[in-house]
Each structure stands twice: as C-alpha cells, then as structure tokens.
C-alpha positions in Angstrom: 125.6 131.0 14.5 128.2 133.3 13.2 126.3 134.2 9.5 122.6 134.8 11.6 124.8 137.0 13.7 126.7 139.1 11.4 123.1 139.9 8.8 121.3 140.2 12.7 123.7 142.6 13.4 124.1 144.7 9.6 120.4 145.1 8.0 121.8 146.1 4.6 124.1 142.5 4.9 120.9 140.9 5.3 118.6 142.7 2.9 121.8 142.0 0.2 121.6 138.1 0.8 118.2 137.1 1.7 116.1 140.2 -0.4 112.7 140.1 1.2 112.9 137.1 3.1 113.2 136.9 6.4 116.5 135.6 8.1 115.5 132.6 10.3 117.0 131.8 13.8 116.2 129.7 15.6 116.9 128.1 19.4 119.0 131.2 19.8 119.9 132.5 23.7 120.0 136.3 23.7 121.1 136.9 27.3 124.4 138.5 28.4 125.4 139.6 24.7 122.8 142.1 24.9 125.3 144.8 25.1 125.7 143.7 21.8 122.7 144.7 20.0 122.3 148.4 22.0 120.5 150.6 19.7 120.5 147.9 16.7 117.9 147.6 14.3 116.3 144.2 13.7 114.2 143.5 10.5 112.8 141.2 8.6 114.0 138.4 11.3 111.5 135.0 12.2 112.7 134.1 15.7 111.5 130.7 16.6 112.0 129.0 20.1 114.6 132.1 21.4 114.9 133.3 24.8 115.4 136.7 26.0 116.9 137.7 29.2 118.5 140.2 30.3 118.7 143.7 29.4 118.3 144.3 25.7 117.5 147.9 24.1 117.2 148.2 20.3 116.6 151.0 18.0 114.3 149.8 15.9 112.0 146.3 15.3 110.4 146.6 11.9 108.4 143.2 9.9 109.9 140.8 12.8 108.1 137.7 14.1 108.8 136.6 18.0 107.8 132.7 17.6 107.4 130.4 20.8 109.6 132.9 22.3 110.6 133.2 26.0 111.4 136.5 28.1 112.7 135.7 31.3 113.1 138.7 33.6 114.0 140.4 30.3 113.4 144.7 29.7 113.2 144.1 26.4 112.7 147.5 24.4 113.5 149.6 21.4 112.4 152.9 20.0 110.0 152.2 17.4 108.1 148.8 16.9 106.2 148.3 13.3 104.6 145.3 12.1 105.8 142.8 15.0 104.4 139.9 15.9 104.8 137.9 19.3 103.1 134.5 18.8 102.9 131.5 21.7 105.6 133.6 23.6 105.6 134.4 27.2 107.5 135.9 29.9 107.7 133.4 32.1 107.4 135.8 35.1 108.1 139.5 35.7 109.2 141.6 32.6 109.3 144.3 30.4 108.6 144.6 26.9 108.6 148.2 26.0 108.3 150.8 23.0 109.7 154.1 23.6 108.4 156.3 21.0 105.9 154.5 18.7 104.2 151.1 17.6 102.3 150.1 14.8 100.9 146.8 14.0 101.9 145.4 17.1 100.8 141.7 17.9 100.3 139.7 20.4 98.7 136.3 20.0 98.1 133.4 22.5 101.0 134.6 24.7 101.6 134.5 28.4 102.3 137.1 30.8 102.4 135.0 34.1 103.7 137.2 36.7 104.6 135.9 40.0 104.1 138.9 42.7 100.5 140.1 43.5 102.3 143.1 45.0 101.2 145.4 42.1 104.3 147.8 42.9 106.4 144.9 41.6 104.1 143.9 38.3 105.9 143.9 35.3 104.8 145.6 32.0 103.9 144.9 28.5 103.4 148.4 27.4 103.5 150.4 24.3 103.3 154.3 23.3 100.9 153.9 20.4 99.0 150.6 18.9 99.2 147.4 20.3 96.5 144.4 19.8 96.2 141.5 22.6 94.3 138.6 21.5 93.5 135.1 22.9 96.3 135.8 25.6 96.7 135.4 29.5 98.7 136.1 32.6 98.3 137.8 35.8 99.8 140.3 38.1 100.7 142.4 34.8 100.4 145.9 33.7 99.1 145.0 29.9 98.8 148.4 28.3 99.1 150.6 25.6 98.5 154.3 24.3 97.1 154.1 20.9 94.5 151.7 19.2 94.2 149.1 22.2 92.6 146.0 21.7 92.1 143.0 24.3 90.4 140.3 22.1 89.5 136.6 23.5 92.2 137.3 27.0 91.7 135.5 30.0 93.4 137.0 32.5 94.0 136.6 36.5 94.6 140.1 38.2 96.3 142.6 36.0 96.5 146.5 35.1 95.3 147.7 31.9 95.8 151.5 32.3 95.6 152.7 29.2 97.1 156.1 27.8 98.8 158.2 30.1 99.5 161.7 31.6 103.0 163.2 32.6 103.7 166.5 33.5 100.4 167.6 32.8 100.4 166.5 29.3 97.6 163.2 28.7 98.1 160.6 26.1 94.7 159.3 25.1 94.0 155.3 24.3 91.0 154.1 22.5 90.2 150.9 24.0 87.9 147.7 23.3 88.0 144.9 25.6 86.1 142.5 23.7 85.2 138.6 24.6 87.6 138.4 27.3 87.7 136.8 31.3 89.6 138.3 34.0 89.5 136.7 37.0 90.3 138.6 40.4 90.5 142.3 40.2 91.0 143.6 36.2 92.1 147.5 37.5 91.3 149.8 34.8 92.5 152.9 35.5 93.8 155.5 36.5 93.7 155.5 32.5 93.3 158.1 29.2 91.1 156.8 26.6 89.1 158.6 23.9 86.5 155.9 24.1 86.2 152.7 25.8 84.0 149.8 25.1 83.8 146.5 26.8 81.4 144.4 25.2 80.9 140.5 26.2 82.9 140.1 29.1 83.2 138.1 32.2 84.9 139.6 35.5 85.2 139.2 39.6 85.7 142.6 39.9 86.0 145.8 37.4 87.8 148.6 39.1 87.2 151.2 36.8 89.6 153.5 39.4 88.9 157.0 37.9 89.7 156.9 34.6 89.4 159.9 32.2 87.6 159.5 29.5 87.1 162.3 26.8 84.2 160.3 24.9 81.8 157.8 25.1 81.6 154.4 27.6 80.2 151.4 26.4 79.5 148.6 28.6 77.4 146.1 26.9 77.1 142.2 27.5 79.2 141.8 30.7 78.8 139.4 33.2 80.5 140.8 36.9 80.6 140.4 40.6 81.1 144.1 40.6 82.1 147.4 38.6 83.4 149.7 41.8 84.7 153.4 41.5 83.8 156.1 39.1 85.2 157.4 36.0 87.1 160.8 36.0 85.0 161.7 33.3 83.1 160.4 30.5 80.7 162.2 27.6 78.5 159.2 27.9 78.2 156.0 29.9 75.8 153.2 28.4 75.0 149.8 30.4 73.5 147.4 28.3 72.8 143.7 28.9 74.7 143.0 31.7 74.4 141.4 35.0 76.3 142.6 38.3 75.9 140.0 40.9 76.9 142.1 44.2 79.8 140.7 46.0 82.7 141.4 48.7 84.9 144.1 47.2 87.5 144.5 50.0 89.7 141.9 51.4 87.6 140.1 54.6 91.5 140.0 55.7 92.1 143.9 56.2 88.4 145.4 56.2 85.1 144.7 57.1 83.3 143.2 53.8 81.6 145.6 51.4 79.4 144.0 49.2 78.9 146.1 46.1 77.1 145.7 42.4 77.6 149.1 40.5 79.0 152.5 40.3 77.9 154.1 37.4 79.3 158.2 37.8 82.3 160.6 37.3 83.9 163.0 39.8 81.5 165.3 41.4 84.0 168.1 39.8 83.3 166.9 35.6 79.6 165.7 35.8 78.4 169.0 34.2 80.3 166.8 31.1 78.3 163.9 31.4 75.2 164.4 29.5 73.4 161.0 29.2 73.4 157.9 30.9 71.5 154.9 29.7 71.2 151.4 31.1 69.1 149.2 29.5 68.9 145.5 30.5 71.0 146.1 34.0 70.6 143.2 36.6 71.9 143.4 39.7 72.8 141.1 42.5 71.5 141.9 46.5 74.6 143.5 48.1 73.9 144.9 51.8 77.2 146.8 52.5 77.9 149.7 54.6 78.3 152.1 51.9 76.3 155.3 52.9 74.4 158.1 51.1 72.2 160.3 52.7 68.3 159.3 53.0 65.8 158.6 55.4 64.6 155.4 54.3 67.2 153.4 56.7 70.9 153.7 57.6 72.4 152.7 54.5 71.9 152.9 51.0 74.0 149.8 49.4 73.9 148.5 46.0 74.2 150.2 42.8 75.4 154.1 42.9 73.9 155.7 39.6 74.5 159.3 38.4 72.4 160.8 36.0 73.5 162.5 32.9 73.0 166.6 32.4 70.8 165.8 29.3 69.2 162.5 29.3 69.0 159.3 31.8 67.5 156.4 30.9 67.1 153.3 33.3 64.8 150.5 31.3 64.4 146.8 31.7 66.4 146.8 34.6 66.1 144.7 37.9 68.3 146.9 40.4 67.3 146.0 44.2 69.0 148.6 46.2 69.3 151.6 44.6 70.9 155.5 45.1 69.8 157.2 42.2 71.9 160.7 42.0 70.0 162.7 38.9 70.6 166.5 37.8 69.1 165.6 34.7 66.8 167.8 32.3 65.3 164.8 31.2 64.4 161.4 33.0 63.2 158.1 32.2 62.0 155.2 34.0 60.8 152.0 32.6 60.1 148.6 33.2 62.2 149.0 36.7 62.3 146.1 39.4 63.5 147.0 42.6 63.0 146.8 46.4 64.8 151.0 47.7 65.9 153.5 45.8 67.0 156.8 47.2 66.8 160.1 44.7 67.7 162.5 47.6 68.5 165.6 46.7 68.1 165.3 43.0 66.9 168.0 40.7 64.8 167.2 37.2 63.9 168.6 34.6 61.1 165.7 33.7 60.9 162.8 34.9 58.5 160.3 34.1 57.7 156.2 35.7 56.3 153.5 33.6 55.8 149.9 35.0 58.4 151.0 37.9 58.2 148.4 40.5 59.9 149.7 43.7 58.2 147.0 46.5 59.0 148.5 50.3 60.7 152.5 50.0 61.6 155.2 47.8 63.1 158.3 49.2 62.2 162.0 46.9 64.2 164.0 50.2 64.7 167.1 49.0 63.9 166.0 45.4 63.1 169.1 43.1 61.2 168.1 39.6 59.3 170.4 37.3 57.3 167.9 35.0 57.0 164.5 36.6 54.5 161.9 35.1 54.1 159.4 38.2 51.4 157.0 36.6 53.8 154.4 35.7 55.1 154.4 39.7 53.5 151.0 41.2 52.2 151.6 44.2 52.4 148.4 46.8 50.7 147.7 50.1 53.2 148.7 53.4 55.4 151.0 50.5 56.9 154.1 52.4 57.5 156.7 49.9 59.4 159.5 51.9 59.0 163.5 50.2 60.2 165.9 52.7 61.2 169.0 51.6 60.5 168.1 48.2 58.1 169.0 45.3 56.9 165.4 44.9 53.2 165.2 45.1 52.3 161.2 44.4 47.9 160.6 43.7 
C-alpha cells in the first residue's frame, strides 16, 4: 500500500489530497514496521480490519477511527489521543493501549479486552490520563481505567481492575466515574482508585471490592444487584445505598482460607471519617452471611453481615431488610425507619439523636457502651425472648 503509507506517514500529504476526508486502510498488518511510525502523528485515518502487534508509540492520534481492529500483545500508545474511536476491536489477549499525556473524546464501543492470566500482576491495560468512555464492551483479567471523565456504559465484564485516577509521588489525579447498566462477573476490584465522585447505578456483580478508594465527593450506589460490596473507602463526603440488594456470599477463596461470607461494608478509614458526614441507605436488602468477621459485642461471638458507619452529620437507614448487623455511628443525628433485622450491634457508638420507627430487630440488639443524648425509642419493636444488652450505656428502653 505504498500511497496509504506515504499520506499515513506525512499528515500535510494527506490533508493536501484527501481535504477532510479520511484516508481509508484497510486489512493492513502494523507489526514489525512499528519502528516506523515512532512519534508520528495519525489523523484523519478509518482503519478497518487492521492488526496491531508489536510495539508502536505515536505522537499524536487526532479524528481517527480503529474499526474491527485487532491488538495482539500490542503496547500501543501515543502522547495525546482526541476524538478516537475503537469500534468491534479487541485485544485478543494481554495488551496495552495507552495515552501518555491527555485524551479527549476517547471511544470505545462493543470491544473486547479478553485477557488470558488471572494473575492480576500480569493483567494488561486499557488506560488513559484524562477522558475515556467504555460502552457495551467486555473482557476479563484487565485493568480498564482512566483519569478523567470515566464512563463504563452497558460492559459485561469477567474479573478486571478499574482503578481510576491515580497518585504518584504524592501528587493524586482525580477520576469522575459512572459505572452505569453494566455486569461483572467474578471480582470487579475498584480501587485503590481517585475519583471526585463515583456513581454506580443499575448494576449486577459477584463481588465489589471497593479496596480503599479515595474519594473527595459524593458515592452513589443506587440499583445494584451483588453477592457482596467488601472493603471500605479511603474516604468519601457522602456514601448513599439505594435500591439494592447484597445477597451475602463467600468472599475468600475456599482454596486458601476458611470461607467468609459477607453482604456489606459501607465506611472509610478510621483516620478520614470525621469527613464523612452522611450516610443514607434507603431500600438496602441484604442476604444471611454467618462469617467469622468480628466486632466487639456481647450479644455472641461474632458480629457478621453488613459493617455500617455512620456519617458525622446525618445517617439514615430506611426500608431496609439487614439481618446481621454492626452498626458503627458517631453521628449528631440518627434515623431509623422501617428496619427488618434479626442482631445488630451499636457498641460503642455516640449520638447526637437518634430516633426508631417501625424497627424490627427479632432476637438481640447490643447499646454496649452506647452514649445518646436525645433518643426516641417508640418506633423500637419489642419481641418476646429479645435480649437488648445496655451495659455501660445511657440507653434506658420503657
């Protein structure tokens, strides 16, 4: 293809003969000529049914279109995307496609990222320094990232990374994120990420592993179907739960550790929580999930099942079916409504007010060492054989 090669190679030579069109190539192998394009700028090129192996490191990529494409083991990168699209392309295994600096209207749509090795030390990476949008892809054992606007629309994914945003050398790059109508199946490992804001709304996974992410904002979690969200955020303004169901099921593998079966963590590190001021779920179901992980109480050895920290200003827990709970609340203001659960465990909380309505807790609640100032208990259910444990507490029930 000698005339695609020479206008590939000289952008003015192409902009001369073609104008705004875009030079077409097609069925091209771009392998061990990549030497050849080193610090190149491609624009304005539709390439349909290429492949890409091998190590090829541009420039610039400007107003380019990556059709039914193939990557092959490629590290495929340049300095600056802007207004790319990858369309029904995939990388047919481990590789990297990389921006250095920046990327704007970056696309990917119904591609593949189908790595091979569930070693996550040997995933490959689709990653890029500003704005990238994912939508109706898949793939597994991947790193599938970016540090802009990030969008994951309509994915289905196996087990892959999507840490978002970075921090080297002290210095954090923050994300904004929305996961959005998407499935992941084994473990979808969030973090650790950056983000400004992150929102997954109307999602299905095995297992969130939110891995102590940072995030400066606000977390929306709203229409999610799980077998678990495990780990704590870094930090957070705001977490909100809405509509969403965590079933409770074996987060560790029965091959290495005894089985932990989990529902929810909902919290940040012990060190930021004086930065979370509200925490709202609203609609939570969770699944029965008898693990071994331990909290202090005296209601019996363990304390399983959903892990919930309150926020400084305001927590909120309504229309929610929770059986095993460990409620951790320094909150000034508390509410509890339309609750379903069998034990939950508010040792060593301290309230500002805190008030029940139409809270069901059947066999135990444990207020050890529980100190509230205003606390409206007439919504609190009581139940034949309930222990309600309140030593060295001001709890005083009627």
């Amino acid at each position: 293809m000698p005339r695609e090669y020479a206008l590939l190679m000289h952008p003015d030579q192409r902009r001369n003969a073609l104008g705004d069109q875009r030079l077409k190539i097609r069925g091209a192998d771009f392998g061990m000529g990549g030497t050849d394009f080193y610090e190149k700028e491609w624009e304005g090129i539709h390439f349909y049914d290429c492949i890409f192996y091998g190590v090829i490191h541009l420039t610039r990529i400007s107003n380019c279109v990556f059709e039914h494409c193939q990557f092959p083991g490629s590290n495929f990168q340049a300095y600056h995307f802007e207004n790319v699209l990858f369309i029904r392309s995939d990388t047919q295994g481990k590789a990297y496609l990389m921006a250095g600096n920046t990327s704007k209207n970056v696309r990917f749509v119904e591609c593949d990222f189908g790595g091979k090795n569930q070693d996550n030390n040997h995933y490959g990476a689709i990653y890029f320094n500003q704005d990238v949008y994912y939508d109706n892809c898949t793939g597994q054992y991947m790193s599938v990232a970016g540090n802009g606007i990030v969008k994951y629309r309509n994915c289905n994914f196996g087990p892959v990374e999507i840490k978002n945003g970075e921090s080297l050398n002290g210095n954090s790059v923050y994300a904004t994120v929305l996961i959005e109508n998407c499935k992941f199946k084994g473990k979808a490992k969030l973090g650790p990420s950056y983000s400004t804001s992150l929102t997954i709304r109307n999602c299905k996974f095995d297992v969130l592993d939110i891995g102590n992410s940072e995030v400066k904002g606000d977390v929306l979690i709203e229409g999610v179907e799980a077998g678990a969200i495990i780990n704590i955020f870094n930090t957070a303004r705001s977490i909100t739960i809405r509509n969403s169901t965590f079933r409770g099921r074996n987060v560790r593998s029965p091959e290495l550790y005894p089985e932990i079966y989990r529902s929810l963590d909902c919290g940040v590190d012990l060190d930021n929580r004086s930065d979370l001021q509200s925490v709202v779920l609203d609609g939570v179901v969770c699944g029965r999930d008898d693990g071994d992980f331990s909290v202090p109480n005296l209601i019996d050895d363990t304390a399983s099942g959903s892990w919930i920290m309150g926020g400084v200003d305001t927590t909120v827990i309504r229309n929610c079916k929770i059986p095993k709970a460990s409620l951790w609340l320094e909150s000034a203001n508390v509410t509890i409504e339309n609750y379903e659960g069998e034990k939950a465990s508010f040792v060593t909380s301290k309230i500002g007010s805190l008030t029940f309505r139409a809270t069901a807790i059947a066999k135990a609640i444990d207020f050890t060492g529980v100190q509230v100032q205003t606390l409206d208990a007439k919504g609190l259910v009581r139940f034949a054989g309930q222990k309600i444990v309140t030593v060295d507490s001001n709890v005083h029930l009627p």
